[in-house]
N, C-alpha and C positions, 0 to 999 in steps of 0.2 A: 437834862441838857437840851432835850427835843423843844419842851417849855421856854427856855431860856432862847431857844436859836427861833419860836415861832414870834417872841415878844420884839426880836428885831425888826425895825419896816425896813421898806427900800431905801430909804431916803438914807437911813443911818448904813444902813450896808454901800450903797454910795460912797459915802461922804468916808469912809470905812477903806474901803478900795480903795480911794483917792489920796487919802494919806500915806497908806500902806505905798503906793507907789510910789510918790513922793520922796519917805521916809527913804525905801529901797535906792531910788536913783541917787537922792544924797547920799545916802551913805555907799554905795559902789562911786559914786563921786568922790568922795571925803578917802573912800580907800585909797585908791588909784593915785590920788593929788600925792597924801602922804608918803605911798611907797615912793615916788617919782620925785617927791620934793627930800627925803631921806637919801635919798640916791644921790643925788646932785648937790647937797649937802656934804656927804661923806668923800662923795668922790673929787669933791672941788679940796678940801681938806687934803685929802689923802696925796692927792698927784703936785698940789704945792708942796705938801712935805716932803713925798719921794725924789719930785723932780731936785728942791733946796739941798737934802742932805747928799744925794750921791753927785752935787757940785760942789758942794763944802769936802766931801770925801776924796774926790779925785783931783783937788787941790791942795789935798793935804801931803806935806813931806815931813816923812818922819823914817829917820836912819835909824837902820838896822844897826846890833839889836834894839831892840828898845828902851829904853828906859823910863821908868815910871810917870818920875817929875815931868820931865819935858811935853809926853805924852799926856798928863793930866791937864795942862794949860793948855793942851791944842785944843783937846777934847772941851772944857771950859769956853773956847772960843766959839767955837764951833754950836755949843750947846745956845751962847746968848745970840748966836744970831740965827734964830730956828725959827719957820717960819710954817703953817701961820700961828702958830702958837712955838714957847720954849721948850725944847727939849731935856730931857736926860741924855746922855751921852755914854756909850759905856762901851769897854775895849776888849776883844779876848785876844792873846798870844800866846799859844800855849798855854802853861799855866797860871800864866799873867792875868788880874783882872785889873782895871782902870776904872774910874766913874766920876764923868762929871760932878755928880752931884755924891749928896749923903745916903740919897733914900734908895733902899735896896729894890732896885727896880729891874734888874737882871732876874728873878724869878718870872717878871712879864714873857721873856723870851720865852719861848717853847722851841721843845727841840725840833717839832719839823720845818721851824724855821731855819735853825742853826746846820740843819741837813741841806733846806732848798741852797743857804750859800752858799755852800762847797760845791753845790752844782753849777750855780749861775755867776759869773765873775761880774754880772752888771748890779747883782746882787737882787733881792726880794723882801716882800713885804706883806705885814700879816695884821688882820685886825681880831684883837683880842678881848675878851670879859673878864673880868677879874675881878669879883666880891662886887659884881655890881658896876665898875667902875670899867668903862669903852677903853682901848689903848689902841694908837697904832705902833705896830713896832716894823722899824727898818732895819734889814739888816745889807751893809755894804763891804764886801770885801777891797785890801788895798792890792794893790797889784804894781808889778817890774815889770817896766816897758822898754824894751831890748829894738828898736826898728819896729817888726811886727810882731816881734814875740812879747805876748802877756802872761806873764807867771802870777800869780798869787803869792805873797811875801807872807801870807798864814796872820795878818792883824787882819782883825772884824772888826767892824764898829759897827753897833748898834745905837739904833735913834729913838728913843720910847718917849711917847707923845702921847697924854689923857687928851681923849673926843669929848670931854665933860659938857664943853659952851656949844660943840655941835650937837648933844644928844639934848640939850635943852631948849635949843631951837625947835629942835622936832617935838619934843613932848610942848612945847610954847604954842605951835601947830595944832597938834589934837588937840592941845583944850580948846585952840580957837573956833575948831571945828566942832567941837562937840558942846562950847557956850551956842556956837550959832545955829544949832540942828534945829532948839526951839521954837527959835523967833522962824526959823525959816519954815517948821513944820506949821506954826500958828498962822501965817503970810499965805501957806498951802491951803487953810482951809478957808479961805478966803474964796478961790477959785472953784475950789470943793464945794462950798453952799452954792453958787451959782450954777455949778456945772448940774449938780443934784437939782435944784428947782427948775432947771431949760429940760430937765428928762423926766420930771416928777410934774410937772403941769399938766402936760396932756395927758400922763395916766391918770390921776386927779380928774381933769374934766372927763375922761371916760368912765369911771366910777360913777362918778355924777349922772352923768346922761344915763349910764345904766340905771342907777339904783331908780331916776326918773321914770325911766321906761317899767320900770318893774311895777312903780308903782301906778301904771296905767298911762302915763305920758307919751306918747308912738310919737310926739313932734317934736321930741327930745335932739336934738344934732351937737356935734363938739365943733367949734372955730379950728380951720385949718388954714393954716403958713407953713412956708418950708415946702422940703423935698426930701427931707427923709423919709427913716422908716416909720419912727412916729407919726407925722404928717400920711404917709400912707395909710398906716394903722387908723388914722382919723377920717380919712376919705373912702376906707372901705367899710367903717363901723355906719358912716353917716349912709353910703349905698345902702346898705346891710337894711337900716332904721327903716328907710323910704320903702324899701320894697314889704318888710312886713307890717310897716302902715297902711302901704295899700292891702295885701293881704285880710290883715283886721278888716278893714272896713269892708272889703269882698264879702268878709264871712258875714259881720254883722247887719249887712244887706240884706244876705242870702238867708238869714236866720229871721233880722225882720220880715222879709217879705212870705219866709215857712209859718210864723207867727200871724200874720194877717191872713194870709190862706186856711188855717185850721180853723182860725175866729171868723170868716168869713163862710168858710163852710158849715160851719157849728150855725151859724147865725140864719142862712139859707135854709137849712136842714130841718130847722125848730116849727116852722110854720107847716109841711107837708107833712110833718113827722106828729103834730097836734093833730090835726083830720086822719091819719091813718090808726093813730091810737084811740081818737074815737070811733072807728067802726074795726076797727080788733073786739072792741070793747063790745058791740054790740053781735057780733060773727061772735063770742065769747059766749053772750049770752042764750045764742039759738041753735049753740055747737051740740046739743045735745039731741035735738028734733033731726038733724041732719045725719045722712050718712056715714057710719065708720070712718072711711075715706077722708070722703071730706070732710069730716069734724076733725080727723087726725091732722089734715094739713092746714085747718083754721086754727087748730091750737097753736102748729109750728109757726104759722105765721104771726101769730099773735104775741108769741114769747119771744122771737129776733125781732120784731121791731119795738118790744118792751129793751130788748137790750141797745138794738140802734139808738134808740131812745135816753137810754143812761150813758152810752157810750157819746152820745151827741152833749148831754150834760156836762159829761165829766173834760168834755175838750174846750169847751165853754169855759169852764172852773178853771183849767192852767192854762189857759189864752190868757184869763185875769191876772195870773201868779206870773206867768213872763211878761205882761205889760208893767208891770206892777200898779196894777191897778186895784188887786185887791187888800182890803181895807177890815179893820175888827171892830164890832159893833157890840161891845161888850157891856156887859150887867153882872150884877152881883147875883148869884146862883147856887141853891144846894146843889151839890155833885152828884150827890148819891140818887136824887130826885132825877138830876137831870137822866145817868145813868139809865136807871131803869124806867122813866120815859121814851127814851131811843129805844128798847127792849121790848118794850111793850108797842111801841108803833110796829114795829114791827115782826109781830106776833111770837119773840124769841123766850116768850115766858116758859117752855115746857122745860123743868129740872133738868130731864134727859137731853137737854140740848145743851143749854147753860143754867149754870149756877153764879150767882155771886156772893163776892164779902166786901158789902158798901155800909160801913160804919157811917152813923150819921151826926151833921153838925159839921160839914167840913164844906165849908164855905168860899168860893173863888169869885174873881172877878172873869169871864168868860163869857167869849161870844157862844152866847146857845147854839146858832144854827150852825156855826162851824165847829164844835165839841161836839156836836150829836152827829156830824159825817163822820169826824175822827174815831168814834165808837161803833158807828153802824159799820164801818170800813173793816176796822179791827176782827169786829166779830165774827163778820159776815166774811171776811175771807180765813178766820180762824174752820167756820163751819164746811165753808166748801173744800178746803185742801188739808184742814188737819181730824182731829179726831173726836167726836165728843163725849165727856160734857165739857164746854166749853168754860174757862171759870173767868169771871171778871173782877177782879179785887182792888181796891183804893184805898190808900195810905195818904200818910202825909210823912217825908223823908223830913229831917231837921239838920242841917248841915252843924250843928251845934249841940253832944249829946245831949237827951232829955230838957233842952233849952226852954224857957217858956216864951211866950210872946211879950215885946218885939226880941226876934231870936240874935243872941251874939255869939261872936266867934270866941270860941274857948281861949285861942291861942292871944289874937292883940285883941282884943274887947269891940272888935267893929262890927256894925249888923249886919248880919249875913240870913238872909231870908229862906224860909219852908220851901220846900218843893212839894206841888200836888204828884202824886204818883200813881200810873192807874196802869195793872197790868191786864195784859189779856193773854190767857194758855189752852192750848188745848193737848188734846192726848193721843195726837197723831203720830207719822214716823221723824217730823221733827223736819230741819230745814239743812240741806245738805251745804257740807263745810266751803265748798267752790260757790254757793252761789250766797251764799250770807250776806255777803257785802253788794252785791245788787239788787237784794230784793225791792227794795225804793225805786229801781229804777221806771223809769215811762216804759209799757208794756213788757216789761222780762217776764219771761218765762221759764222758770226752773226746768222741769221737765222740755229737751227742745222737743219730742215729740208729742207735745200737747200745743196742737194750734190754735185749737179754740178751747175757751172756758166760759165758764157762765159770768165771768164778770170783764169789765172791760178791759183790765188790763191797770188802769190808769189811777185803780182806789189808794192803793199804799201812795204812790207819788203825792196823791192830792193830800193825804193822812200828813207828810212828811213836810207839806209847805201849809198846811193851817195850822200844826204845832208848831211852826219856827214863828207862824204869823204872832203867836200868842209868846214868843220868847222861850219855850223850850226846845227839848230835841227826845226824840224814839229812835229807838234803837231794838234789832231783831237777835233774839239767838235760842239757844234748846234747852231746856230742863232735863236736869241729869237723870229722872226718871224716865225721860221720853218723852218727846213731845216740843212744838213750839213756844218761844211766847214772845210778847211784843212790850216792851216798856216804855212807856210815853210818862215823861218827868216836865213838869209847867212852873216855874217860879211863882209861891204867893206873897209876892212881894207888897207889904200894906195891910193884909188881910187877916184874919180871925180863924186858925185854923186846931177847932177842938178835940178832933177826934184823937 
């Protein structure tokens, strides 16, 4: 039912309500007319019959006692000139009965009518059902007029009249009412779609503007007329817009002009930072002829401006990745080579340090200099914050089991391409479950009470935008035995991959 009620729109729940009202007012209309036009119908009947008979009655003479014959021709007369339709006529005296006519029409009477006239000498009158069939029945007593004395002489005459032609006026009525509900509910939705499209346009154009806005548009606005609440609705959405377009552009100002300042500082930095690393380099070299002391604090100076140094680099590198300026200068490359290349420049060959499992023949298309950051990155912050030996292993993932090259999808037969896959683990305490999800981020630092580290802070960030450069994605999390690892997956899409 939830299903069913979420598949209705507005428009239809509108146009829904509209009818429903519609339908509602006609039909408490339709009631009302009928009860009122039934009323005025019966009662227009009723009060010419009542009024006709008890002046046909009270001109009647008829000598005591009675007799039949004489009595049956009154009754006959009286019967044909009954108005507005012909009556029965029928007599009670005693145990006399009389009748106009043939048809036993004296069961119509009911006795609290034959009660009310003994009471009321102007006599009464009753509307009756009988198998279906409406009857008004009169009942008028005769009466002995002495001066002012009125006796009752004991004859009744009763008036029985079928309402047949009135009760099918009435049912003539409702059908005409209920032939006309149609057209008139169809007429109703005439006004219905209009009313629905004047209240469905501006939400329509605010969908719009929105969905606009969403997808980056901030000069998105909706056309505003009127003075309703829509119209309101419209002139606070457009305030609304204006103000967090200037916002936006506040920030990406304020973002531009943080981006030029870093890259500007990076840029400034590089030239004194060149002359100071060359005479580190040479205080490096005479640190040992020198005093304790001061060899101690040559070294210390020596190693913070090697890290000002990479820390100047590495702001350099994502000054590029926020301009988007940086770009992939790619060749076709053994992995496994490249791998332990990066390892060995950087003297990471001792077992006890790292180990790897690089199968060879697994061939990618890859920018070398930004796959040997992405590994040195890896390794190099596997070695400082987790445990060793550190292990570096490369696969080739096939999104298509045991697929051969060109790889297709099991399922509809389309190619769906290798992934290089290169993990990097170590055997430390592993990376705590609050901070998994930021480890990527620009300088996080898991531990807060670790303010300084021996790296800049900026490696994994730079790791996380030269593998998207290349089309994949890494991702960080712990090995159930203990320990970190980092998994960096690269589409080889095109490529020869044997291992």
């Amino acid at each position: 039912m939830s299903r069913f009620r979420a598949r209705i729109g507005l428009r239809t729940r509108l146009i829904l309500a509209f009818l429903l009202v519609a339908a509602v007012s006609a039909g408490t209309t339709a009631v009302l007319t009928y009860r009122e036009a039934r009323t005025a119908i019966l009662d227009q009947a009723q009060n010419t019959a009542v009024s006709s008979f008890r002046d046909q009655v009270q001109a009647l003479a008829t000598p005591l006692p009675v007799e039949p014959g004489p009595l049956q021709e009154q009754l006959r007369r009286i019967a044909r000139e009954g108005r507005p339709h012909p009556w029965v006529v029928f007599a009670e005296y005693g145990s006399l009965r009389v009748s106009s006519g043939t048809s036993p029409v004296s069961t119509v009477v009911t006795p609290a009518l034959r009660s009310a006239v003994l009471a009321h000498p102007h006599g009464s009158f009753q509307r009756v059902d009988r198998n279906g069939t409406p009857w008004l029945t009169i009942a008028v007593p005769t009466v002995f007029r002495a001066g002012r004395i009125v006796r009752p002489t004991g004859l009744v005459l009763y008036a029985v009249m079928p309402l047949t032609s009135e009760e099918a006026n009435v049912r003539a009525m409702v059908t005409a009412a209920r032939d006309g509900a149609l057209p008139a509910l169809a007429m109703a939705l005439v006004p219905a779609l209009l009313a629905a499209r004047s209240v469905l346009r501006p939400v329509r154009d605010l969908r719009k503007a929105a969905e606009q806005m969403g997808s980056g548009r901030l000069d998105a606005r909706i056309r505003t007329k009127g003075s309703d609440e829509l119209a309101d609705l419209a002139r606070t959405f457009n305030h609304s817009a204006v103000q967090l377009e200037r916002s936006v552009d506040e920030l990406r100002e304020a973002e531009a002009r943080a981006r030029r300042f870093a890259s500007d500082v990076s840029h400034e930095l590089r030239t004194p930072l060149a002359g100071m690393l060359a005479v580190t380099e040479v205080l490096d070299e005479d640190a040992d002829r020198l005093a304790p002391d001061t060899a101690a604090a040559v070294r210390l100076i020596s190693a913070e401006t090697g890290k000002l140094a990479v820390l100047v680099e590495d702001l350099m590198e994502i000054s590029r990745f926020d301009a988007r300026a940086a770009g992939l200068h790619t060749d076709e490359v053994d992995v496994a080579q490249a791998i332990r290349k990066t390892l060995s420049s950087r003297h990471w060959n001792d077992e006890k340090q790292v180990t790897t499992d690089l199968p060879d023949g697994v061939r990618a298309r890859l920018d070398p200099r930004r796959f040997d950051v992405v590994i040195a990155n890896l390794v190099g912050n596997a070695l400082r914050h987790g445990g060793a030996p550190v292990l570096v292993r490369l696969r080739v993932r096939r999104t298509a089991a045991d697929a051969t090259p060109p790889h297709r999808s099991a399922t509809d037969g389309t190619e769906t391409p290798a992934r290089l896959v290169v993990e990097v683990s170590d055997h430390g305490p592993g990376i705590a479950a609050d901070a998994l999800p930021h480890v990527f981020e620009r300088f996080y630092k898991a531990d807060a009470a670790r303010t300084r580290s021996r790296g800049s802070g900026l490696g994994l960030a730079i790791t996380l935008e030269n593998v998207r450069l290349h089309g994949g994605r890494v991702h960080a999390g712990n090995r159930p035995d203990g320990g970190a690892v980092f998994t960096v997956e690269i589409p080889l899409t095109g490529l020869e991959a044997t291992a």
